[in-house]
C-alpha positions as CSV (number, residue, x, y, z in Angstrom):
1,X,-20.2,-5.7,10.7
2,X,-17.1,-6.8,12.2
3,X,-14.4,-7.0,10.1
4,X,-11.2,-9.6,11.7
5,X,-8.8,-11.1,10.2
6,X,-7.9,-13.7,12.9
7,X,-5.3,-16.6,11.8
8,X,-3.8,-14.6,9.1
9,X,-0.4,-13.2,8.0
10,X,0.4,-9.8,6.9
11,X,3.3,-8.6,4.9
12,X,2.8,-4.4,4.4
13,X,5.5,-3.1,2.6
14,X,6.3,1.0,3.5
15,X,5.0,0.3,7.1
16,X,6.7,2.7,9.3
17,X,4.4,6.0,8.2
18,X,1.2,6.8,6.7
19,X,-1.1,4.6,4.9
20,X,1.3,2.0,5.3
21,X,1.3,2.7,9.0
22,X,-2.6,3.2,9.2
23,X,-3.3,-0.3,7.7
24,X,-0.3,-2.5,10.0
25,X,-2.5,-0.8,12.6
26,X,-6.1,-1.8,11.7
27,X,-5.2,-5.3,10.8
28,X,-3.3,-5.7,13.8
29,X,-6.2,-4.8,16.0
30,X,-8.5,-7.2,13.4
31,X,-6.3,-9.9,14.4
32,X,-4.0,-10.4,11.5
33,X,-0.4,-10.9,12.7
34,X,1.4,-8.5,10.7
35,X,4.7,-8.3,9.5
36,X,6.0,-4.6,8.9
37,X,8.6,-3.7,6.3
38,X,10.3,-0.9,5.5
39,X,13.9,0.7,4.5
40,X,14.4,2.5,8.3
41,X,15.3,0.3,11.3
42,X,14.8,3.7,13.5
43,X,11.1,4.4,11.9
44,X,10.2,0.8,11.9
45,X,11.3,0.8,15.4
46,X,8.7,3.6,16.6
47,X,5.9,2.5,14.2
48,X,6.2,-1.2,16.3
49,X,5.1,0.3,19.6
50,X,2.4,2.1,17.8
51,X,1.1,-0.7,16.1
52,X,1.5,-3.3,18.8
53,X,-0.5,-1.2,21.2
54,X,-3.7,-2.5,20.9
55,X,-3.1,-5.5,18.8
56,X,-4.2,-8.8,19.3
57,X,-2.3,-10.2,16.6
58,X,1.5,-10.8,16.9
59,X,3.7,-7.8,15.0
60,X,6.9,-7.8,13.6
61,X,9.1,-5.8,11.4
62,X,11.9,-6.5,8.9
63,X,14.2,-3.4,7.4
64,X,14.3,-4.2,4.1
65,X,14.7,-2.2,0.8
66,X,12.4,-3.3,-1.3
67,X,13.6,-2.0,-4.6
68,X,16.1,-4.9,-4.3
69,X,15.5,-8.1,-5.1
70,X,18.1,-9.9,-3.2
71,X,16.6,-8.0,-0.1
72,X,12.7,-9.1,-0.4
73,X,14.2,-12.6,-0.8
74,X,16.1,-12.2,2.4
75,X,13.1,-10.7,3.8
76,X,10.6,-12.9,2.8
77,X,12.3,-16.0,4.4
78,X,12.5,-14.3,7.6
79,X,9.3,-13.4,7.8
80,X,8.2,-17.5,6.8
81,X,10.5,-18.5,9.3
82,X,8.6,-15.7,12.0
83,X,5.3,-16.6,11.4
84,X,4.7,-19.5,8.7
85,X,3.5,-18.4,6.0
86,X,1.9,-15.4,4.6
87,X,-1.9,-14.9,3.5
88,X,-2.0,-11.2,3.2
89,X,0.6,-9.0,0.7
90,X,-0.3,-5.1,0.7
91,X,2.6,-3.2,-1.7
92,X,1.9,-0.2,-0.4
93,X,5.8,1.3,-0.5
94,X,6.6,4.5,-3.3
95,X,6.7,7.9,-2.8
96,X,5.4,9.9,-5.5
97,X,7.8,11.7,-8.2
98,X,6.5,14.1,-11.1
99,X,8.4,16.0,-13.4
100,X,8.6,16.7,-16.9
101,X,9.3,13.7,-19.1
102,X,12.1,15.1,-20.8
103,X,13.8,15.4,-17.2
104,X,13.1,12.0,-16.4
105,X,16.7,10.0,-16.8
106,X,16.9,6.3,-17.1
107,X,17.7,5.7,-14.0
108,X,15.0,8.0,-12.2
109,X,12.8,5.6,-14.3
110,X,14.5,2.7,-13.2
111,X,14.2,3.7,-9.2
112,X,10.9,4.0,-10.0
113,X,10.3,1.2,-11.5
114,X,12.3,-0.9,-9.1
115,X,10.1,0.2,-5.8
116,X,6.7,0.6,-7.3
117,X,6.5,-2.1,-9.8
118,X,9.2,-4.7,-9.6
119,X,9.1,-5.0,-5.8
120,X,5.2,-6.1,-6.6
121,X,6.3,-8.6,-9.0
122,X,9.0,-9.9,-7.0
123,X,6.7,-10.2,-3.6
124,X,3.5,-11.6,-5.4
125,X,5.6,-14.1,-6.9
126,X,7.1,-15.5,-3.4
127,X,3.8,-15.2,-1.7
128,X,1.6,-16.7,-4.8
129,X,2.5,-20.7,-4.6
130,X,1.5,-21.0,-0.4
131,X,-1.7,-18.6,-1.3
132,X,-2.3,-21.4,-3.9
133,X,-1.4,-24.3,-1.7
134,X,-4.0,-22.9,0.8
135,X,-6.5,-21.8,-1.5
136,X,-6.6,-18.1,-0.3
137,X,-5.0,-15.5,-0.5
138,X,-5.3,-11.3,-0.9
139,X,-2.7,-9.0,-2.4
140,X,-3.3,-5.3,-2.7
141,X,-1.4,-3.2,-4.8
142,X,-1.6,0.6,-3.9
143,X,-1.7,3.1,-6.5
144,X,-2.9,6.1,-7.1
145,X,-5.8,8.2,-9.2
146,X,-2.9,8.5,-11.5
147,X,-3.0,5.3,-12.8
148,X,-6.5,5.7,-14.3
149,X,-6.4,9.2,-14.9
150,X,-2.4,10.4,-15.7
151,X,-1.9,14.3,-16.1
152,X,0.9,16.3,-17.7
153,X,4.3,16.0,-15.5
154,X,2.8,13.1,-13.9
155,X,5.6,10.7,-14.8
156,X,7.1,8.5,-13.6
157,X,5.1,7.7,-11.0
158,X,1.2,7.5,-13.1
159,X,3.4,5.2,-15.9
160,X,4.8,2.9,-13.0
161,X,1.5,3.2,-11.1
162,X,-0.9,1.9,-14.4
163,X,1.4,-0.9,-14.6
164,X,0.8,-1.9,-11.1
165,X,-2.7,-1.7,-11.8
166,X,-2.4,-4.0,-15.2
167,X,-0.1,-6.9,-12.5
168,X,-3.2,-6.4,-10.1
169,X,-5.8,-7.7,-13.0
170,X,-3.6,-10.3,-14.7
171,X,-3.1,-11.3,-11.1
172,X,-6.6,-11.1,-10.1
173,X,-7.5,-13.6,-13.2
174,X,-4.7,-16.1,-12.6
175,X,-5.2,-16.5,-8.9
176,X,-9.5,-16.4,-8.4
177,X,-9.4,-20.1,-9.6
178,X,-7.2,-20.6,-6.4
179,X,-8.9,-18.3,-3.9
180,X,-6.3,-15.5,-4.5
181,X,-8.2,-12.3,-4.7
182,X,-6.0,-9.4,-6.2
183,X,-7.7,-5.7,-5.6
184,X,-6.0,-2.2,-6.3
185,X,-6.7,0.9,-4.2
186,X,-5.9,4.0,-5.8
187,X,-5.1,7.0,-3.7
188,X,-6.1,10.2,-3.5
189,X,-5.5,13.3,-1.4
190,X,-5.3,11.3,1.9
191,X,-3.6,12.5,4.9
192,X,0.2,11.2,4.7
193,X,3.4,12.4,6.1
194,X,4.1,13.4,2.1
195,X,1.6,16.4,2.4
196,X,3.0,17.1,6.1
197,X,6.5,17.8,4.6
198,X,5.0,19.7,1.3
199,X,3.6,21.5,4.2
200,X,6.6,21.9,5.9
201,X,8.6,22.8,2.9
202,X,6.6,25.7,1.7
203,X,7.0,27.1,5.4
204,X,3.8,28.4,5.3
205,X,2.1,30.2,8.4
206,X,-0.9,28.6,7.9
207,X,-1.6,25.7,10.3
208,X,-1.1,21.8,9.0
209,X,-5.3,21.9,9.3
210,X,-5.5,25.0,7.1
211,X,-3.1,23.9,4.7
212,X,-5.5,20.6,4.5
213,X,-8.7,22.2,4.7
214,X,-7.2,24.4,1.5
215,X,-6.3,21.1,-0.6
216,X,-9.6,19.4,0.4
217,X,-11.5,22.2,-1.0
218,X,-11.6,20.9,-4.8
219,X,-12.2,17.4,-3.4
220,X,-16.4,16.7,-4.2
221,X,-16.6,15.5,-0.1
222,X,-14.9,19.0,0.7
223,X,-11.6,17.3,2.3
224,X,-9.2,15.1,2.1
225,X,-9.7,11.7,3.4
226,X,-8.0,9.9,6.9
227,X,-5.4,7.0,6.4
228,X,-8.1,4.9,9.0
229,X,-10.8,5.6,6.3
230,X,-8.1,4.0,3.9
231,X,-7.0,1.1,6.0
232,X,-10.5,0.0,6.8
233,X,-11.3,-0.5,2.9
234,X,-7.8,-2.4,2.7
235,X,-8.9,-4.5,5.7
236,X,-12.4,-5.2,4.5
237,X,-11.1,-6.7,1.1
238,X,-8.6,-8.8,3.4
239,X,-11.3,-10.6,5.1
240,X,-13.7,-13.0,4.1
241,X,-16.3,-10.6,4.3
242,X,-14.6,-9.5,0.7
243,X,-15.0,-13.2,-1.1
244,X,-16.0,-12.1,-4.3
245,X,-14.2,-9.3,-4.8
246,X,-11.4,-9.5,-7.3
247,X,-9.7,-7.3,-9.9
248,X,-11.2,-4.3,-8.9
249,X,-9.4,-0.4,-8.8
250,X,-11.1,1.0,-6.2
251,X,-10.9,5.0,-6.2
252,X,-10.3,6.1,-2.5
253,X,-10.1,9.8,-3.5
254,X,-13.7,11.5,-2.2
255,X,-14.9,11.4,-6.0
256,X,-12.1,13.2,-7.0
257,X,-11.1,11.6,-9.8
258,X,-13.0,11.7,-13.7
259,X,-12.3,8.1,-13.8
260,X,-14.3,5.7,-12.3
């Protein structure tokens, strides 16, 4: 089965690193021209001649902060202006924060908030009347296991994830009418620059593949999974190959999580 996504535009939010990185990359070499955002001009820089090596669709990138609304409107006209329109919205940029609740302040909430939720809303809703024009669209929202499943300490980032998950079906409903499909993927332990720091951080002298092979170990598949494993299933729903799928949280966690 070959996946392609030839003739369409891409906007990945947090492209420069990791999953974000992982998907500019696969959709890319499926064809999609692909226009990469993210905070760092530097890291956008390097992630561009990764991503363009072995593409056959045009690539781009746009520093923008996307926790600020008057920057994804800048942003969003210049990539119109690039490239046309856009088919394809993945908001894919967070990090994730846990703490306590009681040492959660307003405006850690707010950050949060601002990145993983708002920047949806505010990107969905420039993309959504073209998509609607055109009669198709996709827009992936990507979460994580949290949203389903939250734990103790796992604010703010399960709160602010379960509401991205609640846009992604209100979404899905308003837009499969007008061929706008609108799919979650929830994360799990994946292989992201995130653990490489944790791993960093903890200075341990275990290798990076140790440390990994350790945190794999309660995953059911007996590791953690690859960011090409992830991009592929965001590709997939991107394609045509994905027309009746809509609305749906996929897990991408090796059967990780008690939710399904």
């Amino acid at each position: 089965m070959d996946v392609r996504l030839d003739g369409r535009t891409a906007i990945i939010t947090g492209a420069s690193k990791g999953l974000g990185l992982a998907m500019a990359k696969q959709f890319a070499a499926s064809g999609a021209n692909v226009a990469m955002l993210a905070r760092g001009a530097a890291g956008l820089a390097e992630a561009e001649a990764i991503v363009s090596d072995g593409a056959s669709g045009k690539v781009a990138t746009f520093p923008c902060d996307v926790s600020k609304a008057d920057d994804i409107a800048r942003t969003f006209e210049a990539v119109i202006k690039r490239f046309g329109q856009v088919d394809i919205l993945v908001n894919n940029a967070g990090v994730s924060r846990a703490m306590p609740s009681e040492q959660i302040t307003d405006a850690i909430w707010q950050e949060d908030l601002d990145l993983k939720l708002f920047a949806a809303i505010r990107l969905s809703r420039l993309a959504w009347p073209g998509m609607r024009q055109r009669r198709w669209g996709r827009i992936i929202n990507v979460l994580n296991t949290g949203a389903k499943a939250p734990r103790a300490n796992g604010a703010p980032t399960a709160v602010s994830r379960a509401a991205g998950m609640a846009l992604m079906k209100v979404l899905a409903g308003e837009g499969a009418p007008h061929g706008i499909l609108v799919n979650g993927l929830l994360v799990g332990l994946i292989d992201s620059d995130q653990h490489r720091r944790r791993h960093q951080r903890e200075g341990s002298n275990a290798s990076y593949e140790e440390f990994a092979a350790k945190m794999g170990a309660g995953v059911p598949m007996g590791r953690i999974g690859k960011p090409e494993e992830f991009a592929a299933m965001a590709c997939f729903l991107c394609s045509d190959l994905a027309g009746f799928t809509t609305g749906a949280a996929i897990n991408m966690d090796g059967g990780a999580s008690p939710v399904v």
